[in-house]
C-alpha positions as CSV (number, residue, x, y, z in Angstrom):
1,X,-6.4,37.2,-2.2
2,X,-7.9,37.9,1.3
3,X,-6.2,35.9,4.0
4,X,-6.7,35.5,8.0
5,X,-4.0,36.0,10.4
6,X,-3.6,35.0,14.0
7,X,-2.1,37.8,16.4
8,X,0.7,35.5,18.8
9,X,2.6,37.6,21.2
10,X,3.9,40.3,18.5
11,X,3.8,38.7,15.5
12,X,1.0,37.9,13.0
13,X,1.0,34.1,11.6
14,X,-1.5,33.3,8.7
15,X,-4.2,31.0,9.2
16,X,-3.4,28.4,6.5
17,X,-5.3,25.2,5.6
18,X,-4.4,21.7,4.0
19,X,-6.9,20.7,2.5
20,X,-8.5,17.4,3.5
21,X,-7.7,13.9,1.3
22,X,-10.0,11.1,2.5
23,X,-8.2,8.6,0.7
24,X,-5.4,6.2,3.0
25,X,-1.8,6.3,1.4
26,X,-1.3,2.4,2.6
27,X,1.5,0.8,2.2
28,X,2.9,1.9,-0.6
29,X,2.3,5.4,-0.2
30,X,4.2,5.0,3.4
31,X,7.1,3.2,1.5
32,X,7.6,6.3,-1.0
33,X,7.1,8.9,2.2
34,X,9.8,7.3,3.8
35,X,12.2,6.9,1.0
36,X,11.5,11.0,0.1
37,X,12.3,11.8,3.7
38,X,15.3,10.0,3.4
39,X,16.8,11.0,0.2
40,X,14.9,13.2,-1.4
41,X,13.9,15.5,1.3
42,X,13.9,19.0,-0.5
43,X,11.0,17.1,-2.9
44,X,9.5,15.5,0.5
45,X,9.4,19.6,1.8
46,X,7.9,20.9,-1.6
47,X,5.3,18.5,-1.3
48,X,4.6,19.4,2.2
49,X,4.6,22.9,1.2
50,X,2.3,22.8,-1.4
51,X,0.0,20.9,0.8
52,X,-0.3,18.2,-1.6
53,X,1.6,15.3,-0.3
54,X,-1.4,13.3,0.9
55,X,-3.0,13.4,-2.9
56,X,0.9,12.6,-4.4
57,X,0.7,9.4,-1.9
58,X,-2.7,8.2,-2.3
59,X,-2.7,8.4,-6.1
60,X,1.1,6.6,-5.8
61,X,-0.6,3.8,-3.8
62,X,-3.3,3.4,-5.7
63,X,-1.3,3.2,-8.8
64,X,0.8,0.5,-6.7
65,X,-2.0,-1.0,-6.1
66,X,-3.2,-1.7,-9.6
67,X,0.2,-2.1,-10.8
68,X,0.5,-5.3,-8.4
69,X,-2.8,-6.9,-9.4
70,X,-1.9,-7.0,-13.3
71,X,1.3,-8.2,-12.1
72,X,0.2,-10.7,-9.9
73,X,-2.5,-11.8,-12.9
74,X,0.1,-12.0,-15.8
75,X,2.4,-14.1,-14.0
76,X,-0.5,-16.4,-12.7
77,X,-1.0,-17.2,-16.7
78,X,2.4,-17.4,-17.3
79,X,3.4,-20.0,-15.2
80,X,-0.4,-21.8,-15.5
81,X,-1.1,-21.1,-12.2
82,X,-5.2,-21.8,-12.1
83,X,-7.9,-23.0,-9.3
84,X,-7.7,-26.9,-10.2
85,X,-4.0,-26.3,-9.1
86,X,-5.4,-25.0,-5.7
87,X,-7.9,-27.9,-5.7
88,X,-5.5,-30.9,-6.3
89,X,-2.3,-29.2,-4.0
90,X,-3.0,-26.2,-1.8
91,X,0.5,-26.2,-0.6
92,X,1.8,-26.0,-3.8
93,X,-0.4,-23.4,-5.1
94,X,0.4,-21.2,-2.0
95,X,4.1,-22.0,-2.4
96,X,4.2,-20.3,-5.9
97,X,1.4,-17.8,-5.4
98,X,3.8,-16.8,-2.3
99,X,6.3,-16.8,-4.9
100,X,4.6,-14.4,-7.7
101,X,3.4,-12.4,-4.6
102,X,7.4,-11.4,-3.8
103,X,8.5,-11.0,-7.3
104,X,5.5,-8.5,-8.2
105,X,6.0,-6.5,-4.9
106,X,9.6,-6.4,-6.0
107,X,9.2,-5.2,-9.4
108,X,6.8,-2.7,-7.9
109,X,9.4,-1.1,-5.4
110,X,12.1,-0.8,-8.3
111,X,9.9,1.0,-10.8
112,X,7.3,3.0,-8.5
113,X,8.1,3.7,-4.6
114,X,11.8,3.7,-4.6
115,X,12.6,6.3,-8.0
């Protein structure tokens, strides 16, 4: 394994790399980075070590992210929650829709960002 080193004052640091994720963390991602830093910070410095936090937090949003939208779906046909609802009474349907919205983000905190 060849590897680079800077020369700074009398000591020789190597050149090391992360290597670049395009992909935002969002919300959720920034959720779980906060809740490693707090309690889970020698996981939170293995991460950062291995230069794969930014992947772990991306994929963990993404999953979120999905996660939410069956949520958000199954609870719509639970309750019979359609678009003639949102025709006849648009308060109503964003009352509940607000509703479902909470409930899914919660469910998603307890089982994905905050474990």
């Amino acid at each position: 394994m060849k590897m680079d080193y800077t020369l700074a004052g009398d000591y020789y640091i190597p050149n090391l790399e992360l290597p670049q994720e395009s992909r935002p963390i969002g919300k959720w991602g920034r959720m779980h980075r906060h809740y490693l830093e707090t309690y889970h910070p020698i996981r939170y410095n293995q991460l950062i070590l291995s230069g794969t936090l930014w992947t772990y937090l991306a994929d963990l949003n993404e999953q979120a992210q999905a996660r939410m939208e069956t949520l958000i779906e199954q609870m719509k046909t639970a309750e019979g929650i359609t678009e003639s609802l949102k025709a006849a009474d648009p308060m109503a349907w964003v009352q509940r829709m607000n509703c479902i919205r909470a409930r899914a983000e919660e469910i998603v905190r307890e089982e994905l960002i905050f474990v």
